[in-house]
LUMROBA-901616 format. One line per 4 residues: number of its first residue (from 1); their letters; for each residue x, y, z of C-alpha. Coordinates in steps of 0.2 Angstrom, whole numbers, plus 5000, padded with zeros to 4 digits. Layout:
N
NUM> a> X Y Z  ...;
end
This chain:
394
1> xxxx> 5282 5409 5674  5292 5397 5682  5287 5382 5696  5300 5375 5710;
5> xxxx> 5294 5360 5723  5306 5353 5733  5300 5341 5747  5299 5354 5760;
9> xxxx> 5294 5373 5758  5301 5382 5772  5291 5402 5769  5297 5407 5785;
13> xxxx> 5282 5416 5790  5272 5399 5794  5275 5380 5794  5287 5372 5781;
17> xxxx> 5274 5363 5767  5278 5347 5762  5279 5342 5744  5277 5360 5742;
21> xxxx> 5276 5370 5725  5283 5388 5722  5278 5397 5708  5285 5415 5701;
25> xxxx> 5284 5425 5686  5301 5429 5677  5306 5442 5689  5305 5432 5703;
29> xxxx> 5288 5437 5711  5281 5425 5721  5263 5422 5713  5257 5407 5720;
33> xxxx> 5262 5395 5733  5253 5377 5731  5251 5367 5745  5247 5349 5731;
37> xxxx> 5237 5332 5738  5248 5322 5729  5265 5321 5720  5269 5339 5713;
41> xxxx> 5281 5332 5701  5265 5327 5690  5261 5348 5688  5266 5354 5674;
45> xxxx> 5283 5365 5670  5287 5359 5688  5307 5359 5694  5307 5346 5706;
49> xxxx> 5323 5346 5719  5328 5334 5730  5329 5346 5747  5322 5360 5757;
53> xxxx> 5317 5378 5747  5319 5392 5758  5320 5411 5754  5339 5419 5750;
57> xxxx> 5346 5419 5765  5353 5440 5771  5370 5441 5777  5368 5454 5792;
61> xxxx> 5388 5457 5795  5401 5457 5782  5418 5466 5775  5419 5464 5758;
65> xxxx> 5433 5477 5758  5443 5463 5765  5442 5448 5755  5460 5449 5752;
69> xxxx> 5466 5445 5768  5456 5427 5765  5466 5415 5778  5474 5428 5788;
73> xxxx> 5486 5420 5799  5487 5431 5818  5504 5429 5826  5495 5432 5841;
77> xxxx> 5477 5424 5849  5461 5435 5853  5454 5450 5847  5469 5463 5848;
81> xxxx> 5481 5450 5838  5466 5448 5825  5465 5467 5824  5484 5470 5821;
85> xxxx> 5486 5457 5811  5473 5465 5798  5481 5481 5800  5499 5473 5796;
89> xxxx> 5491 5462 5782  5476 5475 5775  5486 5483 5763  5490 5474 5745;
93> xxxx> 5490 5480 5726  5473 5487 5721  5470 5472 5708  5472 5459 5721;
97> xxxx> 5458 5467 5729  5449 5471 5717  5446 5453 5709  5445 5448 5729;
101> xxxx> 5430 5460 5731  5423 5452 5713  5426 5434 5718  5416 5437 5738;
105> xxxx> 5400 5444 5730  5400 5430 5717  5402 5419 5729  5389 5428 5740;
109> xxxx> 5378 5426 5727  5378 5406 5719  5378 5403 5740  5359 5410 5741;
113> xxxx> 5363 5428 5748  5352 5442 5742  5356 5456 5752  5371 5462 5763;
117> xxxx> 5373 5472 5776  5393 5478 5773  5403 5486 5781  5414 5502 5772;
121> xxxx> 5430 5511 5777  5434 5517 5759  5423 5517 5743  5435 5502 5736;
125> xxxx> 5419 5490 5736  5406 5501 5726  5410 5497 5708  5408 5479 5710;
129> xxxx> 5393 5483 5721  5385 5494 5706  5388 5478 5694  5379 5464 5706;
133> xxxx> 5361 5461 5709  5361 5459 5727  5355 5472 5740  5367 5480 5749;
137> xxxx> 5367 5491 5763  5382 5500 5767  5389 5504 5784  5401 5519 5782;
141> xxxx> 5414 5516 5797  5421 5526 5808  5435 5524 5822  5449 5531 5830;
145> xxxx> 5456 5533 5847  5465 5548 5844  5457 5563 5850  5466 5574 5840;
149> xxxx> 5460 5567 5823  5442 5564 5827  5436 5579 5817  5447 5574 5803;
153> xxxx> 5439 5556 5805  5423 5561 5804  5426 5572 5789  5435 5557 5779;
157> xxxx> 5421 5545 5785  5407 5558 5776  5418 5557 5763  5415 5540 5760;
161> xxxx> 5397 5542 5765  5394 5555 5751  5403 5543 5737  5389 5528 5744;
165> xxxx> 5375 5538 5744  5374 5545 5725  5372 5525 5722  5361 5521 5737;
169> xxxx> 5354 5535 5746  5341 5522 5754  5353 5511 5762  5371 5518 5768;
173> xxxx> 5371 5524 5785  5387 5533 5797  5392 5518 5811  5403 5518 5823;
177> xxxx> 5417 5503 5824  5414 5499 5843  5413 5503 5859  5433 5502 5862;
181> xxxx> 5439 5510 5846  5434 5525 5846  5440 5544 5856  5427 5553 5867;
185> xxxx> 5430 5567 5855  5424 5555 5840  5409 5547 5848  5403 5565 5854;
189> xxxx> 5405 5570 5836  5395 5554 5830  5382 5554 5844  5378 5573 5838;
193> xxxx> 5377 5566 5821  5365 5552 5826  5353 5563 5835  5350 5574 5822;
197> xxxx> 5347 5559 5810  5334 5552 5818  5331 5532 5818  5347 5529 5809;
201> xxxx> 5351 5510 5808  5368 5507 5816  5382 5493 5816  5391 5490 5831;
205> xxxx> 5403 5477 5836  5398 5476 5854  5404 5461 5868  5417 5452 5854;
209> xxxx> 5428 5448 5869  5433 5448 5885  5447 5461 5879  5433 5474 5878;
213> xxxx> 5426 5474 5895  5444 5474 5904  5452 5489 5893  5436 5500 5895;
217> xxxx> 5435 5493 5915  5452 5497 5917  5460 5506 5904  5473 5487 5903;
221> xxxx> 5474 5471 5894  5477 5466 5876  5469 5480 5868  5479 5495 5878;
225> xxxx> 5496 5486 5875  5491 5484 5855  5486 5502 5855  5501 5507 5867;
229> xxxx> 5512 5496 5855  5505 5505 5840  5512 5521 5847  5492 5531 5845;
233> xxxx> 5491 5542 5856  5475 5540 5867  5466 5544 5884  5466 5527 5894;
237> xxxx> 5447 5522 5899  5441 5518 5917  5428 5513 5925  5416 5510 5909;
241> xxxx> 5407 5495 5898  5401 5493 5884  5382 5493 5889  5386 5512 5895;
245> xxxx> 5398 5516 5879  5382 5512 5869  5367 5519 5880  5378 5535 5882;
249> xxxx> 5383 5537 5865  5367 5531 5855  5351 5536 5852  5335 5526 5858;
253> xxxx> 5326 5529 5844  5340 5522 5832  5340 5505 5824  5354 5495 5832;
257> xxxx> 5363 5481 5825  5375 5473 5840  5386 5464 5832  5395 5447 5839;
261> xxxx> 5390 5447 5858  5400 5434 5861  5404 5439 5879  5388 5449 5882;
265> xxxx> 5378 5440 5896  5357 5439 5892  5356 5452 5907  5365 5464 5897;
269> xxxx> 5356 5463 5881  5341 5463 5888  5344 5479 5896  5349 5488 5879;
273> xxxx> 5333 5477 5871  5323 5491 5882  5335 5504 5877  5334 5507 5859;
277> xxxx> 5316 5505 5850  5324 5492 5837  5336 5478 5843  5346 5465 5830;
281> xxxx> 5358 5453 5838  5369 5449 5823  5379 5432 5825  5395 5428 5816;
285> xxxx> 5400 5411 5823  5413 5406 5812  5422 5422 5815  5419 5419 5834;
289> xxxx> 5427 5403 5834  5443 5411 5826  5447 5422 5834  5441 5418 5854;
293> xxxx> 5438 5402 5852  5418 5405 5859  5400 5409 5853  5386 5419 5861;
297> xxxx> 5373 5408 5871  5360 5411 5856  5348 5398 5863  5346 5408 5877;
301> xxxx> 5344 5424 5867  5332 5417 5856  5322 5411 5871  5322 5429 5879;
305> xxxx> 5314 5433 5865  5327 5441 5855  5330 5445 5837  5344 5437 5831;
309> xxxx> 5351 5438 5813  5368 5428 5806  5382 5435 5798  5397 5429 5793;
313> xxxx> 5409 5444 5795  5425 5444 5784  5436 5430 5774  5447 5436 5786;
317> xxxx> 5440 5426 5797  5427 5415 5788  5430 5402 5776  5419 5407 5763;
321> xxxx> 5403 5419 5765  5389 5405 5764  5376 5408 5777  5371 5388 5779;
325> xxxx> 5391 5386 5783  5385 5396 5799  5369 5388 5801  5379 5372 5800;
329> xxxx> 5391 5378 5814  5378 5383 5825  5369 5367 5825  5384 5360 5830;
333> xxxx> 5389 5370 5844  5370 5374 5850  5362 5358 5845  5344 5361 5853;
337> xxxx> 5343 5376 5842  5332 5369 5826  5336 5374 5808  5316 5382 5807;
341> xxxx> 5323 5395 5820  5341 5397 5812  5333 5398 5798  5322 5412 5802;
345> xxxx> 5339 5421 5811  5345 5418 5793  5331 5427 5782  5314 5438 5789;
349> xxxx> 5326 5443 5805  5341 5451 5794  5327 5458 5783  5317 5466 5795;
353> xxxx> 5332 5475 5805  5338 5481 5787  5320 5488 5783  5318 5477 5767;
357> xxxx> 5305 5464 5774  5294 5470 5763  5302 5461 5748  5314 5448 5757;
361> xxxx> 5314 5438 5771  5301 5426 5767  5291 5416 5756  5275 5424 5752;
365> xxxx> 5264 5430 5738  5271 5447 5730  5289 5446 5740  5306 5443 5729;
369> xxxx> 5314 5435 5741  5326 5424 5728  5322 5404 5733  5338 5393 5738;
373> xxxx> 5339 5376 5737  5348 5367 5753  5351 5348 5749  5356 5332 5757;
377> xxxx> 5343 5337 5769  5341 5326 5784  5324 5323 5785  5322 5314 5800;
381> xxxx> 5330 5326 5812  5324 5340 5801  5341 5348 5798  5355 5349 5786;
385> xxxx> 5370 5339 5785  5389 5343 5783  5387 5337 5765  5373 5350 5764;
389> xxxx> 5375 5363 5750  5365 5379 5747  5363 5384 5728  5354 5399 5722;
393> xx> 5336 5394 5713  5330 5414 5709;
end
């Protein structure tokens, strides 16, 4: 049996408790939570910490497959010069990326992530997967503009599907990229795929920039002179966007995770919102930053009534794969956003779009949610600081 108090509880599912006491067995059940008149410090076999406790945090967007490429440089700005300068840059010696894939989930890990959503284009993560503790759920992932290899695609992509699922036949799921990566002939194959699934949780990256709109719009701009440039063949878009990509393309009944949004307007969400029965908005605002120099407007999200998560996409473009480092950036850049709300985005919100609310998300009695500890807490604006540090507890 083990006891944590901190001077605030933050369980998520209700007011943070001050001078608040956590106590778990050695498995890291929660079996009691103490709400103490007085100091807690006094209760026996207490750890006392100077900070807030709040449950692991679940990282709703990742790449682990491309830790390598940690402080990619693009040649060029925008999304079309980040995605060529991952295709230029992705390939290195298998040990680099190996011990790069090792070093994210440890990392991951001591930060106070306990589960991940990530997403796969080969099986190169899955040994370092089967070694760690964390939850992961893996997003198998499919694109290509190329008509003429979408079958081919799709075959290699259940390929990698098939390796996933002997290890995790509850959590890997068939996703496509985005609404501007892929051929008719491939989303035609997938959108046949997903109907026969069912309510299938998919992982879209959906309104990441400006770039998207035009070339689907279009059929121009940054992402038809990279594809142009890359010499793929293709059939040039017109007259689409992403909102009818999606709605024409993926189920209602599937579980949608719309990943970035960064130029997607509340209108717009709120129209896919009553689309699909399950909607996650999953935020990555480091990345953002990167690579448009822009985030979402979340506060309004949030005050639609919206469910947000946080990611923190690749360490292609994220410095390191702590959550609170993107809590931290959008307290900064969305100020009237308070950490009880980002704080939620960052636990029960992740956990319930992945389906594994019923052990993470929150602090409550028979949940093993792992506790963090996030100090040099600010406790009179009720927020962390930039000297603020998120360290695993359970």
């Amino acid at each position: 049996m083990k006891r944590f108090g901190a001077n605030y509880i933050f369980p998520v599912c209700g007011p943070p408790i001050r001078n608040g006491l956590v106590e778990t067995n050695d498995t890291g059940e929660i079996l009691r939570i103490i709400e103490p008149d007085s100091d807690f410090r006094e209760i026996h076999s207490t750890q006392f910490f100077n900070g807030v406790i709040v449950p692991g945090f679940i990282n709703a967007h990742c790449h682990l497959e491309l830790s390598h490429l940690k402080g990619l440089k693009a040649k060029k700005p925008g999304i079309a010069g980040f995605i060529e300068a991952v295709t230029e840059q992705r390939e290195s010696n298998q040990e680099h990326i190996s011990k790069s894939i090792a070093d994210a989930i440890n990392q991951a890990y001591k930060s106070g992530t306990v589960a991940i959503a990530d997403i796969c284009n080969s099986a190169s993560t899955l040994p370092h997967k089967q070694k760690s503790d964390l939850y992961f759920h893996n997003f198998i992932e499919l694109f290509g503009i190329n008509p003429d290899v979408a079958e081919k695609t799709f075959s290699q992509g259940l390929i990698v599907y098939n390796d996933f699922t002997k290890h995790y036949p509850e959590s890997t799921s068939l996703t496509p990229h985005s609404t501007y990566s892929l051929s008719e002939k491939l989303w035609e194959i997938i959108s046949e795929y997903l109907n026969e699934k069912g309510g299938e949780i998919v992982s879209i990256h959906y309104g990441e920039s400006r770039a998207e709109y035009e070339f689907l719009a279009t059929g121009n701009g940054p992402l038809f002179h990279r594809y142009k440039n890359s010499n793929i063949p293709f059939i040039v878009p017109s007259g689409k966007s992403p909102i009818s990509v999606i709605t024409g393309y993926i189920p209602k009944q599937a579980q949608a995770l719309l990943v970035h949004n960064t130029f997607a307007s509340p209108d717009e969400i709120l129209s896919l919102n009553r689309w699909f029965h399950s909607l996650t908005l999953v935020t990555c605002p480091e990345s953002n930053l990167l690579i448009e120099n822009a985030i979402p407007p979340l506060d309004k999200f949030e005050l639609k009534g919206l469910n947000i998560a946080i990611g923190t996409d690749s360490l292609a473009s994220a410095s390191s794969l702590s959550i609170l480092n993107q809590i931290l950036i959008i307290q900064k850049q969305l100020p009237s956003v308070d950490f009880h709300t980002t704080i939620k985005w960052a636990t029960i919100n992740g956990a319930k779009a992945l389906n594994i609310d019923n052990k993470y998300g929150t602090i409550e009695v028979g949940k093993k949610p792992g506790l963090v500890l996030v100090d040099h807490f600010d406790f009179t604006k009720m927020r962390p600081t930039e000297k603020s540090v998120a360290k695993r507890l359970i």
